[in-house]
C-alpha positions in Angstrom: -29.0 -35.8 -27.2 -27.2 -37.4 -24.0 -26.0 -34.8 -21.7 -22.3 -35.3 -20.0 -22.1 -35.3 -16.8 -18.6 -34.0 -15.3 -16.9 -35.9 -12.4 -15.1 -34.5 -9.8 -11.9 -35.9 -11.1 -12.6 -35.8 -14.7 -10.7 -38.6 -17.6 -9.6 -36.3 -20.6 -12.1 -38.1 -22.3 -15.0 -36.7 -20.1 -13.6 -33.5 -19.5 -13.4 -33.2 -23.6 -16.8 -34.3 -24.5 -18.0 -31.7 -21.5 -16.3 -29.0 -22.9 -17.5 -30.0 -26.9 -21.2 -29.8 -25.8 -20.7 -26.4 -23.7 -18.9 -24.8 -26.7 -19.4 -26.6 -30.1 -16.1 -27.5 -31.0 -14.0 -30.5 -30.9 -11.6 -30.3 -27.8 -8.5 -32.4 -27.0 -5.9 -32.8 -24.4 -3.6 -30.4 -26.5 -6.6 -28.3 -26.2 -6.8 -28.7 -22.4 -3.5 -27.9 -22.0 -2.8 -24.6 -24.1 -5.7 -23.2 -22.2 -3.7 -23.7 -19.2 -6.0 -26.4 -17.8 -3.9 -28.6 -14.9 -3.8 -32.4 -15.0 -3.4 -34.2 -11.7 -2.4 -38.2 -11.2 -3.5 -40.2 -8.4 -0.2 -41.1 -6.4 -0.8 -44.3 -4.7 1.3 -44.1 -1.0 4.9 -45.2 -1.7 7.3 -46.4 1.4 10.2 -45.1 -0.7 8.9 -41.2 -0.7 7.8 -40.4 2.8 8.7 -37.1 2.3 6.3 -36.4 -0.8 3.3 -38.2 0.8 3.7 -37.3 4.8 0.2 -38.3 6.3 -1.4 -39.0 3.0 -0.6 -42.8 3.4 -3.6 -43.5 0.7 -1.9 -41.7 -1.8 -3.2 -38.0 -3.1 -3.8 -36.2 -6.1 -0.4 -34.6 -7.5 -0.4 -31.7 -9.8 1.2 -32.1 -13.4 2.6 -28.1 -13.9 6.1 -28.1 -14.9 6.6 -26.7 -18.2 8.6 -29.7 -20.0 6.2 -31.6 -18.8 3.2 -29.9 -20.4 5.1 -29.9 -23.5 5.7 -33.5 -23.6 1.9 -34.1 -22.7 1.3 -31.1 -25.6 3.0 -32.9 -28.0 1.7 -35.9 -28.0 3.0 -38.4 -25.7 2.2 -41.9 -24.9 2.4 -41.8 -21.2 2.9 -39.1 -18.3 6.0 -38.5 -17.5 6.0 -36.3 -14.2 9.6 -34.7 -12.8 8.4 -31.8 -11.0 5.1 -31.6 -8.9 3.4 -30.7 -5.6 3.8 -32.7 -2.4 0.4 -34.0 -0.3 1.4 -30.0 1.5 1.4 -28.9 -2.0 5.0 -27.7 -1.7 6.5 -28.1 -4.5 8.7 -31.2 -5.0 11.1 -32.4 -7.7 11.0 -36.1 -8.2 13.9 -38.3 -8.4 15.4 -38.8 -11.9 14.1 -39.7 -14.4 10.4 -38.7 -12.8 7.2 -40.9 -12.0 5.3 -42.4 -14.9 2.1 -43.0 -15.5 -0.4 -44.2 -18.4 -2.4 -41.8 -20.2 -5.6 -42.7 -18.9 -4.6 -41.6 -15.6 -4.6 -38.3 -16.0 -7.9 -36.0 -14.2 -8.9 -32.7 -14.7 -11.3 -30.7 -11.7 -14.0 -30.0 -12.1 -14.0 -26.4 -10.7 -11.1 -25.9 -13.0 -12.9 -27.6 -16.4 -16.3 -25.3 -15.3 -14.5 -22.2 -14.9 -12.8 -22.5 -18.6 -16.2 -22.9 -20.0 -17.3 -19.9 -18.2 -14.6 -17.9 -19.4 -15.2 -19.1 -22.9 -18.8 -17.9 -23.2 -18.3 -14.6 -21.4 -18.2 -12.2 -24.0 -15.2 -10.5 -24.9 -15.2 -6.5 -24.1 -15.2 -3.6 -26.7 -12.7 -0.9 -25.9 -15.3 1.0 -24.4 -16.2 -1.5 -22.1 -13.3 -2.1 -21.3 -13.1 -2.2 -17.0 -10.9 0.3 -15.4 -7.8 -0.5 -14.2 -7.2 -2.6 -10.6 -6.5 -0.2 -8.0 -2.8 -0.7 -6.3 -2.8 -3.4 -4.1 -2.9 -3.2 -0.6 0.6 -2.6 1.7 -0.8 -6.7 3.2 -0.3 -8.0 -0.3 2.2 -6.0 -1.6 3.9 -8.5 -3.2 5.2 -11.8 -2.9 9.3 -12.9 -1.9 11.6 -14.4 -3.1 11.6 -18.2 -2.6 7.4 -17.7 -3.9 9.0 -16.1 -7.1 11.4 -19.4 -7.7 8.5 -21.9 -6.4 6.1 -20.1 -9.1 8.5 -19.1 -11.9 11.7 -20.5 -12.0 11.1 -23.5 -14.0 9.9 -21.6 -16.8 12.8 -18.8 -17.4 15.4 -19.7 -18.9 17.5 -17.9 -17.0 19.1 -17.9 -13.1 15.9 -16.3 -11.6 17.2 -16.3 -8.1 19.9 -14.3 -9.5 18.4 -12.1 -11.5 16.0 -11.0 -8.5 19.8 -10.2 -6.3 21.2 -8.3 -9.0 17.8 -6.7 -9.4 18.9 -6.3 -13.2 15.8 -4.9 -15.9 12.4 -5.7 -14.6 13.4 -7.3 -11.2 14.3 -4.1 -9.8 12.6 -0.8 -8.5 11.4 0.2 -11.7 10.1 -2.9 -12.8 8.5 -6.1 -10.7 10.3 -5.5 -7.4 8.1 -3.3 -4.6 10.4 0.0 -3.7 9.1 0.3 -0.4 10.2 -3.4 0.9 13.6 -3.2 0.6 14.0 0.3 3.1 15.5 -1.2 5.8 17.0 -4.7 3.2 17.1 -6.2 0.4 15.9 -9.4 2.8 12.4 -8.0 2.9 12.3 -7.5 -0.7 8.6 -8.8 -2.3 7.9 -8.4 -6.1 4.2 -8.2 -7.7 3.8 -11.0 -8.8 1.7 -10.0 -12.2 4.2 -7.5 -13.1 6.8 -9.8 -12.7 5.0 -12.6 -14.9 4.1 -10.0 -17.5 7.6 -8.7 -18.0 8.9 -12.5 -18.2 6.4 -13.5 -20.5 7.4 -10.2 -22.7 10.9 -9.5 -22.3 11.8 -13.3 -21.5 9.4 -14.6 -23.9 8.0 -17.1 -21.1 4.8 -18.4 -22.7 1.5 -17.5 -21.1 0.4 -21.3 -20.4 2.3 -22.1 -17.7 2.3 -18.1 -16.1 -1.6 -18.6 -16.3 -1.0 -22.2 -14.7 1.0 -20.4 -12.1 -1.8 -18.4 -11.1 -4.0 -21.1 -10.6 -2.1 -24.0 -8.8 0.2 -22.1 -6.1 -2.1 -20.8 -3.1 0.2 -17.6 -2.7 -0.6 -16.4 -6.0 -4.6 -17.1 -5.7 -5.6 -13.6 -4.2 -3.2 -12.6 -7.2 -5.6 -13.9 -9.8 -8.0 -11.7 -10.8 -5.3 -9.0 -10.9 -3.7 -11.3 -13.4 -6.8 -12.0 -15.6 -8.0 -8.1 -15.6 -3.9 -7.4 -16.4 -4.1 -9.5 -19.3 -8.1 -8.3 -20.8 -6.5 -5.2 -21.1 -3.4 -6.0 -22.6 -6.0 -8.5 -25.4 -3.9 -11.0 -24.8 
């Protein structure tokens, strides 16, 4: 039997049939997605968007994160439609209404990213006794991340007014939940929040789904050192 090789940029098709011969079952691009898998379009350099491609004038590969979205990709769509995404900084950028579009086939998956889910899947899952201890407190240098990080990460998933909700420092935004006790001594200006047990809370008080807090974690730079916190957080929670 033919073995698939995986791309760089991988078509959904590819990146399916990849993932069907390193697991034995059928995968799709509903599939992709729930396991929090992040689709990226090719941008070709547009005149009318400086802003979004600043020295990229061939175009770059933007992120497809925000949650609607996913969903309308999850559900079945026939084309992309892309509102919210990540400039050629990867800062993130909402597009001008109603969005970009683009065709199906357009879509890519990374390689890095499709490779790591396989890994994931075939590592075997621990028994209670195996389970690893808990992470150790971070340290004071990443003790948590502020507030406009918070709103780039999470906002577009709560339905709530975040930014408010981190000011009022209401049920797990303040001292006793998500928010860091020791940053806001001298003001509430230098207040962080940790970041996993801010997602965590959201995802079980809130009821934000997992997908797009595990897409957080993967596709914001600030949160990358925060990963492996976040994956250990959520073996030991089974979840």
């Amino acid at each position: 039997m033919s073995t698939t090789v995986l791309p760089f940029r991988a078509t959904t098709h590819e990146a399916c049939a990849w993932l069907e011969q390193q697991t034995g079952s059928p995968w799709t691009l509903a599939r992709l997605l729930e396991h929090a898998l992040t689709p990226y379009v090719w941008l070709d350099y547009d005149p009318a968007y400086p802003e979004l491609f600043g020295e990229a004038n061939g175009g770059y590969a933007a992120p497809v994160f925000f949650r609607d979205d996913i969903a309308r990709l999850a559900a079945g769509s026939d084309d992309v439609l892309i509102t919210m995404t990540k400039d050629a900084y990867k800062i993130v950028a909402t597009l001008p209404a109603p969005g970009f579009t683009r065709p199906l086939d357009a879509l890519r998956f990374q390689k890095k990213d499709v490779e790591r889910l396989a890994k994931e899947l075939a590592a075997p899952v621990p028994t209670q006794a195996e389970q690893p201890p808990a992470a150790a407190p971070a340290a004071e240098s990443r003790s948590g991340i502020g507030k406009q990080e918070v709103l780039a990460a999470f906002a577009a998933h709560a339905r709530m007014d975040l930014g408010k909700a981190l000011d009022d420092a209401i049920g797990i935004f303040g001292d006793d939940g998500a928010r860091v006790k020791a940053s806001v001594r001298k003001s509430k200006r230098n207040a962080v929040w940790n970041p996993v047990t801010l997602a965590l809370g959201l995802n079980d008080v809130y009821r934000v789904p997992l997908g797009p807090l595990r897409r957080a974690f993967k596709t914001h730079d600030f949160l990358l050192e925060w990963e492996d916190d976040w994956d250990q957080s959520l073996r030991l929670l089974g979840k």
